[in-house]
C-alpha positions in Angstrom: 0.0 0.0 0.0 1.2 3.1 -0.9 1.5 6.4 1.8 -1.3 7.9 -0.3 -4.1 5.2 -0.2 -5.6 3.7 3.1 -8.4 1.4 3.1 -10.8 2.0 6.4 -11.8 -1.2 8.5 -15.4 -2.3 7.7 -18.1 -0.6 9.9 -18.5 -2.7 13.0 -14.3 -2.7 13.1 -14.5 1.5 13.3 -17.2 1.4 15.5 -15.1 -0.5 18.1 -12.1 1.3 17.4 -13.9 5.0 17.7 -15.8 3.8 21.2 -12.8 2.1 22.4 -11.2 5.7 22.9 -14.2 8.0 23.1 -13.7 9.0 27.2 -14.2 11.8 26.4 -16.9 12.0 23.9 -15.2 13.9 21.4 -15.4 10.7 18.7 -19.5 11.2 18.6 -19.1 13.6 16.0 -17.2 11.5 14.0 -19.6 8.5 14.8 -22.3 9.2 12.0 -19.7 9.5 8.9 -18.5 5.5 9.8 -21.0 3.7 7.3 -20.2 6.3 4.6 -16.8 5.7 5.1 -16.0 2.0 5.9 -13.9 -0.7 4.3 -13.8 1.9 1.9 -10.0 3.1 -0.1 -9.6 6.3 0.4 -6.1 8.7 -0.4 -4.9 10.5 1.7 -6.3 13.8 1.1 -9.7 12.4 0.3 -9.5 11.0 4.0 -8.7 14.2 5.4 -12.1 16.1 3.4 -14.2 13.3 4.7 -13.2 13.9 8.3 -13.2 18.0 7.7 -16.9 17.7 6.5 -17.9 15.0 9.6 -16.4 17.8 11.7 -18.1 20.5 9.9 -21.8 18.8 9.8 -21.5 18.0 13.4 -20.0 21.5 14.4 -22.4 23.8 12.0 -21.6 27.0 13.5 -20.3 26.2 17.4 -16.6 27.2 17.4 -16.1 25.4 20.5 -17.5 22.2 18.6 -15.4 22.7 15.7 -12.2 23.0 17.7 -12.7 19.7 19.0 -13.4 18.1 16.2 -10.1 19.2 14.8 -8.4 18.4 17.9 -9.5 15.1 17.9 -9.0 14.1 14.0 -5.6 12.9 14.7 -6.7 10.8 17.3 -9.3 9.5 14.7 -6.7 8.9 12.6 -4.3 7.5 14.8 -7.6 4.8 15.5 -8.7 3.8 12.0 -5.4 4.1 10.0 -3.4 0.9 10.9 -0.3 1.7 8.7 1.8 4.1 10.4 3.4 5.4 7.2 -0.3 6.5 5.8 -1.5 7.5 9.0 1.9 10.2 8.6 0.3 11.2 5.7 -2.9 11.6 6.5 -1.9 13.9 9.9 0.2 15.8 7.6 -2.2 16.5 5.0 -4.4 17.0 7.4 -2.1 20.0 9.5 -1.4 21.7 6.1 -5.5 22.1 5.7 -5.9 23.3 8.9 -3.1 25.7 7.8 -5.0 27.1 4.8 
C-alpha cells in the first residue's frame, strides 16, 4: 500500500475502534460519517475532506464544537489508519489544511 491510499476497516471494526477511545466524547461527531466511510480506499487527502466535512456537519456553526473536532481528528486517525506510514500522511495533509 502506498503512503497515499488507506483502506478503512469495515463498519463494526470503526465502531469498536472509535468507542474504544471515546472517554471523552469527542469521537460522537465522527460516529455518524463510519457507514459512509467503511472498508472503503480512500487517499490521503480524500480522508482528510471526509473527516473535515464530519467535523463541519456535526460543528455547523459552534466554534467550540469545531475546535474539537479538529483536535480530535488525529486521534481519529491515529484509531482507523493501521499503517503508520499513511497514517503520517494523513496527519500531515491533514495540518497543512488546517493551515489554509
Amino acid at each position: 500500500m502506498s503512503a497515499e491510499n488507506v483502506v478503512l476497516p469495515d463498519g463494526d471494526e470503526m465502531l469498536r475502534r472509535l468507542e474504544a477511545q471515546n472517554e471523552s466524547g469527542v469521537f460522537t461527531m465522527f460516529l455518524p460519517c463510519v457507514p459512509k466511510l467503511a472498508a472503503k480506499r480512500y487517499t490521503a487527502q480524500a480522508l482528510v475532506m471526509e473527516l473535515t466535512l464530519a467535523v463541519a456537519t456535526y460543528a455547523r456553526d459552534d466554534r467550540d464544537a469545531t475546535w474539537a473536532g479538529f483536535m480530535a481528528a488525529p486521534l481519529v486517525i491515529d484509531a482507523l489508519v493501521d499503517d503508520e506510514q499513511v497514517r503520517d500522511e494523513v496527519k500531515a495533509r491533514l495540518r497543512a489544511a488546517l493551515k489554509s
